[in-house]
C-alpha positions as CSV (number, residue, x, y, z in Angstrom):
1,X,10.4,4.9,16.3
2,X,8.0,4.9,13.3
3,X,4.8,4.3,13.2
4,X,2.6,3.5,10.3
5,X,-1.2,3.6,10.2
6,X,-3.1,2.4,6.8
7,X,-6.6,3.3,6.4
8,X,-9.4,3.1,3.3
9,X,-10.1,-0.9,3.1
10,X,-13.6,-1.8,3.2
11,X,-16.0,-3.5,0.7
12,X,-16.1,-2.5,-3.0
13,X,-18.3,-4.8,-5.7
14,X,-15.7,-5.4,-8.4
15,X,-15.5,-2.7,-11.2
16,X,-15.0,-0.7,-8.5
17,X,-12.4,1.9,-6.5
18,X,-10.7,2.3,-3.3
19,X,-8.1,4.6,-2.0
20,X,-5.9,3.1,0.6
21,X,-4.0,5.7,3.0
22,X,-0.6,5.2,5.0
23,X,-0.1,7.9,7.5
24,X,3.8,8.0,9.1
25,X,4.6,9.5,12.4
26,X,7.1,9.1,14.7
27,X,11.0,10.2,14.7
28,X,12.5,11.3,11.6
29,X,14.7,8.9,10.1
30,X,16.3,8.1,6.6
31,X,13.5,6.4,4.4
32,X,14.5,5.3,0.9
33,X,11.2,3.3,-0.5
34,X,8.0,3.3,0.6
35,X,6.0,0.8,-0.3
36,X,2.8,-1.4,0.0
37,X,2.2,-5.3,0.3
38,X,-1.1,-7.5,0.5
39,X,-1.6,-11.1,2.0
40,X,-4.6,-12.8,0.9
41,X,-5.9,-15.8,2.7
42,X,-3.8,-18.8,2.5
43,X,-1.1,-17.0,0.5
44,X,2.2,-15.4,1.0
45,X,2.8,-11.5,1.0
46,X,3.4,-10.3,-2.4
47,X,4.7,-6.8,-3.3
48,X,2.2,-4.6,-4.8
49,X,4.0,-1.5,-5.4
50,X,6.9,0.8,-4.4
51,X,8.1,4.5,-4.9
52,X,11.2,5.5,-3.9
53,X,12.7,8.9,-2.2
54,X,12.8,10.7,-5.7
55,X,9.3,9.3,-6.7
56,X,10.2,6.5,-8.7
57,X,7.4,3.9,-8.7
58,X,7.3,0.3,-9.4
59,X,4.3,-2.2,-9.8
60,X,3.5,-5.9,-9.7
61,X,2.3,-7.0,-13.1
62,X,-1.1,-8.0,-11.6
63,X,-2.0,-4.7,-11.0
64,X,-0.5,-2.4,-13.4
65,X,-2.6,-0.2,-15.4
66,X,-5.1,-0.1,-12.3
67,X,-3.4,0.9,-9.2
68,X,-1.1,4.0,-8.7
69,X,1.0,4.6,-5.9
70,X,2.0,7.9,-4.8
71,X,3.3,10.6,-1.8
72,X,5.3,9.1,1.0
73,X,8.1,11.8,1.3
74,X,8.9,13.2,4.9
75,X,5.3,14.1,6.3
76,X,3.3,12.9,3.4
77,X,1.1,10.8,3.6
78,X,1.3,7.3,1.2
79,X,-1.5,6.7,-1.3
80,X,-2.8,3.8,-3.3
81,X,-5.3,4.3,-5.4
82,X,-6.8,1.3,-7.0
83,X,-9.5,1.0,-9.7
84,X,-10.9,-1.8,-12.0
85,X,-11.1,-4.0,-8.7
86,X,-11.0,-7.7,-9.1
87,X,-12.2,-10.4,-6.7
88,X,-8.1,-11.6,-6.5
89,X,-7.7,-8.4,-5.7
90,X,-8.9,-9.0,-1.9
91,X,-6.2,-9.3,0.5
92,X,-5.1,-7.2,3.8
93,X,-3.1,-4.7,2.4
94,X,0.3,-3.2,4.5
95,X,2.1,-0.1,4.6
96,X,6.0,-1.0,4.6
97,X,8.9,1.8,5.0
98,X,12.5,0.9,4.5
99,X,15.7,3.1,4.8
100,X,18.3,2.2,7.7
101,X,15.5,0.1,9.6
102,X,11.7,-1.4,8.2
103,X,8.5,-0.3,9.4
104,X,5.2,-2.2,8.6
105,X,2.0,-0.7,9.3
106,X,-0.9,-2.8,10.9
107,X,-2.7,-3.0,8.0
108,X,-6.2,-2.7,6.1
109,X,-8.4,-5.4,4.8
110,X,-9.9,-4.8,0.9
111,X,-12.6,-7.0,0.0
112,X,-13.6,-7.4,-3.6
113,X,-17.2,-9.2,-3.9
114,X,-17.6,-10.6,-7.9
């Protein structure tokens, strides 16, 4: 079992930063992409940005340039630091691991206010 816990959401006026965390405990098992996901009201969950085993990263067009993913290897925590925040940016934002099985986390909500 795998458990993922994301943390750093909150407020931020846009123009601003956040750090969003993703901490993984649990059994070790095979994980080959970490990545995270957002859901804003009223909309489907939409991939934000993935890094895979060897630290490949990938990133939704809306937010390239301003967010970076990184860390999620074996007992590192996952990072996504976003900057230049827009009001479309504000969603609930989840933790997802894949390998053999998929994780989600619980996930953190990120408010931009224009």
């Amino acid at each position: 079992q795998v458990q993922l816990v994301e943390s750093g959401g909150g407020l931020v006026q846009a123009g601003g930063s956040l750090t969003l965390s993703c901490k993984r405990t649990g059994v070790a098992v095979r994980i080959n992409t970490m990545a995270w996901y957002r859901q804003a009201p009223g909309k489907q969950r939409e991939l934000v940005a993935t890094i895979s085993s060897v630290g490949s990263t990938n990133y939704a067009d809306s937010v390239k340039g301003r967010f970076t993913i990184s860390g999620g290897s074996p007992g590192n925590t996952l990072y996504l630091q976003m900057n230049s925040l827009k009001p479309e940016d504000t969603a609930v934002y989840y933790c997802r691991a894949s390998g053999d099985f998929e994780y989600w986390g619980q996930g953190t909500q990120v408010t931009v206010s224009s």
